[in-house]
C-alpha positions in Angstrom: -24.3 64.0 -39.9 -20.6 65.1 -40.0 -18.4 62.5 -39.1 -16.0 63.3 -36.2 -12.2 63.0 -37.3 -8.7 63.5 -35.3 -5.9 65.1 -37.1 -3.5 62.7 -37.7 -0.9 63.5 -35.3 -3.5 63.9 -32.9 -4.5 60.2 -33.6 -0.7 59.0 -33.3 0.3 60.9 -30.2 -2.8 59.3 -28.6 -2.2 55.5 -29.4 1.9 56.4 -28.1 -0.1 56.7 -24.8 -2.3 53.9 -24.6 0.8 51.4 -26.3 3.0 51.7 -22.9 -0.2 50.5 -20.4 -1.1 48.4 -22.9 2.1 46.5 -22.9 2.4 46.5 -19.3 -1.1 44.6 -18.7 -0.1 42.6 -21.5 3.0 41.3 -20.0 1.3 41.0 -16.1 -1.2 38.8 -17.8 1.6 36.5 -19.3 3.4 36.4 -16.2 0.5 35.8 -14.3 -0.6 33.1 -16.4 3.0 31.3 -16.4 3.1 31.5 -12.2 -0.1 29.9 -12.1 0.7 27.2 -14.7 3.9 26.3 -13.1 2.3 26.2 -9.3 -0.5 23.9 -10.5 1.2 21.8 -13.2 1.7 17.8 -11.8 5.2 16.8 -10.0 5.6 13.7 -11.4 8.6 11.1 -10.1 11.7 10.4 -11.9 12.6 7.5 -13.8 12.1 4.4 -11.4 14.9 3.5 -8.8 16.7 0.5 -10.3 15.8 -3.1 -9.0 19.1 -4.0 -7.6 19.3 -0.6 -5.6 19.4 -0.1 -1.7 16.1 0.2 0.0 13.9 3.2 -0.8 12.5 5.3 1.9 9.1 5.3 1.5 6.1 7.3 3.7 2.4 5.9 4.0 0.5 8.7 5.8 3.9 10.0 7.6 4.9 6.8 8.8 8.6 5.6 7.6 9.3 2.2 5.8 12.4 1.2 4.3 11.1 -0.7 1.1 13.9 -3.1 -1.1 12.9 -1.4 -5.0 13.0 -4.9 -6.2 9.9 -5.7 -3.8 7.8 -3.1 -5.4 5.3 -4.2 -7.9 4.5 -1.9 -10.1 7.5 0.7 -11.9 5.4 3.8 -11.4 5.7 3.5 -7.4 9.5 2.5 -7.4 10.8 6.2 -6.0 11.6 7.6 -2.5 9.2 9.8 -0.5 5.5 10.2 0.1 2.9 7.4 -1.6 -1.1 7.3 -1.1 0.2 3.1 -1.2 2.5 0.5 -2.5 2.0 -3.1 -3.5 4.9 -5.4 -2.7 6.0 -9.2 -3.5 8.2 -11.3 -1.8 9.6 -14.8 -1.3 8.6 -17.1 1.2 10.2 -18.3 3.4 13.6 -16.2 2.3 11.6 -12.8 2.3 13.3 -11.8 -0.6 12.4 -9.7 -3.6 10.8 -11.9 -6.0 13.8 -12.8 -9.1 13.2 -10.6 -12.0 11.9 -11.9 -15.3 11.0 -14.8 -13.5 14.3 -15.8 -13.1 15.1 -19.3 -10.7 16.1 -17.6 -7.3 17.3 -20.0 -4.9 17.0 -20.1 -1.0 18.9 -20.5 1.7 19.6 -24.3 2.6 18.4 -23.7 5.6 14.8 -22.5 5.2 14.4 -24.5 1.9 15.5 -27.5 4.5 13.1 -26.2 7.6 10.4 -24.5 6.1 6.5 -25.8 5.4 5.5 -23.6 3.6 7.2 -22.1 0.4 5.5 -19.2 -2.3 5.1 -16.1 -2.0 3.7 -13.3 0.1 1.6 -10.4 -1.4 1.9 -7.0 0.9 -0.1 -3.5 0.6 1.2 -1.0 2.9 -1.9 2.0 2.8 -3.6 4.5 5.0 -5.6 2.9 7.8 -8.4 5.8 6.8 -11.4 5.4 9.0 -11.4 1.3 9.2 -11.2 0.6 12.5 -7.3 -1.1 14.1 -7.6 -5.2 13.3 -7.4 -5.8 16.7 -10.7 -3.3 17.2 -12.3 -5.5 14.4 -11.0 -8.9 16.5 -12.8 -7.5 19.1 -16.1 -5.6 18.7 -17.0 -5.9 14.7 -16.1 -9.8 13.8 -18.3 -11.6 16.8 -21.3 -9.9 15.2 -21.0 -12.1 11.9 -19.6 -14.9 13.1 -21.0 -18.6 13.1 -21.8 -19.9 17.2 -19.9 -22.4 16.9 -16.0 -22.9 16.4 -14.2 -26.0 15.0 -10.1 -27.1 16.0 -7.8 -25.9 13.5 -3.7 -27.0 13.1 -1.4 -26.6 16.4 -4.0 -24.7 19.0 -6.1 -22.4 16.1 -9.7 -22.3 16.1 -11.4 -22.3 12.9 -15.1 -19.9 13.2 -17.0 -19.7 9.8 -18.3 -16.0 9.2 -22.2 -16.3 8.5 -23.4 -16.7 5.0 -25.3 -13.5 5.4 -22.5 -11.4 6.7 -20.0 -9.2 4.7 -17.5 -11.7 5.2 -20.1 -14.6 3.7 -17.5 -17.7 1.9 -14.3 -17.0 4.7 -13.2 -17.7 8.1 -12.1 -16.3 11.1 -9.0 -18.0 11.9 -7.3 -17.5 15.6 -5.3 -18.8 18.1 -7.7 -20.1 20.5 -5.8 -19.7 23.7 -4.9 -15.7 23.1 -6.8 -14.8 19.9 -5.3 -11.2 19.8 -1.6 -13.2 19.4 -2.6 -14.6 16.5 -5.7 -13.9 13.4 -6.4 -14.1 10.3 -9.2 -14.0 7.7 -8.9 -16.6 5.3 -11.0 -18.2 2.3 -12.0 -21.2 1.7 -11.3 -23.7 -1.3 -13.5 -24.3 -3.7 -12.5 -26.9 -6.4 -9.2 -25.6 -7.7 -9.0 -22.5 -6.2 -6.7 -22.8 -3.0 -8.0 -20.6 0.2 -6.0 -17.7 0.7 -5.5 -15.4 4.1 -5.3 -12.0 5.0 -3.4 -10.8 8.1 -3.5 -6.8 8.8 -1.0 -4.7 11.3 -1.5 -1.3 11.8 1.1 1.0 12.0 0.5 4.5 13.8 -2.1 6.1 10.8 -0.8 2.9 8.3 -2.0 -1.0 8.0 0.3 -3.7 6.2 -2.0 -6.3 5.0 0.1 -9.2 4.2 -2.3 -11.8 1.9 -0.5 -16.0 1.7 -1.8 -19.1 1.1 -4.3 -20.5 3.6 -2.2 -24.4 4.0 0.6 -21.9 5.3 -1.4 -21.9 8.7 -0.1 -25.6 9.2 2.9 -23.8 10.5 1.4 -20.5 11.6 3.6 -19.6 14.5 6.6 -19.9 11.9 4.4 -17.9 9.9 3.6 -15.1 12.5 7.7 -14.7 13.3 8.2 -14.4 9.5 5.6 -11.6 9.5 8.1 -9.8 12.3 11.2 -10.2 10.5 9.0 -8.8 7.3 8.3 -5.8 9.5 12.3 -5.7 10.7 13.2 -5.8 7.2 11.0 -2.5 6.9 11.9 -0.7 9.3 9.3 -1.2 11.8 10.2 -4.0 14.1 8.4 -2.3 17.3 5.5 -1.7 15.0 1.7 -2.7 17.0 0.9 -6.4 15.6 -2.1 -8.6 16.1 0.3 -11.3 16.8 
């Protein structure tokens, strides 16, 4: 069979055409491919804002807080705008930052002079998500677990032991037995060395604060409670809903 053959110039002129589309779908395909890589390539923060700067504004499902950087627990959340959550430290009773490199910080005279209860208060600030407002909980999901019977607690609390078979089995339902909405907690118990700890939660428009402290705190819990409201002063959200 007799192969089939171009002249040469024929051959030439041919590829000059195809070259220029060529090129052009070459050079789309680049472009293309550089858009795309720069829309979807991750936005990651700055360097962390220093621990002796101002307060960072920070936003948990749109709502505002004004967060001291030296609060903030871990490096990779210390920067200004939106957060999925942040995990924050402070003194107690000064509700200050806690002193870097575990450094001494000293207190005022006159809460080191009036205050019970000294350490240090643990606070997570994420989205409420579909758990139901802690006062909801206070009122229509805690009763169902709860023991029948409630024993006195320090300064007007009651004291009601969750059952063992609940999801709450090992803690308490700790509340102000007068107006229980005022004042609740959920709280641990000891067990040999292990001191009890507590749990408070306020919700804040489509945000909770969870605010976690020692359970012998409650000795002084209405000094407790008014420190929780400077707390949420100090962030910006002194009107903010409280179970208190």
């Amino acid at each position: 069979m007799t192969q089939l053959t171009l002249p040469q110039n024929i051959a030439r002129r041919r590829r000059g055409f195809l070259l220029p589309p060529f090129a052009l779908l070459v050079g789309l395909a680049l472009f293309g491919g550089t858009f795309i890589a720069y829309v979807l390539w991750p936005t990651w923060p700055g360097a962390p804002a220093p621990m002796n700067a101002p307060t960072l504004p920070i936003t948990i499902e749109g709502v505002l807080f004004e967060v001291p950087p030296g609060a903030i627990r871990a490096a990779v959340q210390r920067h200004p705008g939106p957060h999925e959550r942040i995990d924050l430290a402070f003194e107690w009773p000064s509700l200050t930052p806690p002193p870097p490199d575990g450094a001494p910080q000293a207190q005022p005279p006159e809460a080191s002079e009036s205050a019970n209860a000294t350490g240090r208060l643990f606070v997570t600030i994420a989205p409420l998500g579909p758990v139901l407002p802690p006062k909801e909980r206070l009122r229509s999901i805690y009763p169902r677990y709860v023991e029948a019977a409630a024993s006195a607690g320090a300064d007007g609390l009651a004291i009601l032991p969750f059952r063992a078979d609940s999801p709450y089995r090992g803690e308490d339902l700790v509340y102000f037995a007068e107006t229980p909405e005022r004042f609740f907690a959920r709280c641990t118990r000891k067990s040999g060395v292990v001191a009890g700890n507590c749990i408070v939660d306020r919700d804040i428009g489509s945000a909770v604060v969870t605010l976690r402290f020692a359970r012998d705190w409650l000795n002084d819990w209405r000094g407790v409670a008014a420190g929780f409201d400077r707390l949420m002063a100090q962030l910006g959200q002194g009107s903010a809903n409280r179970n208190q």
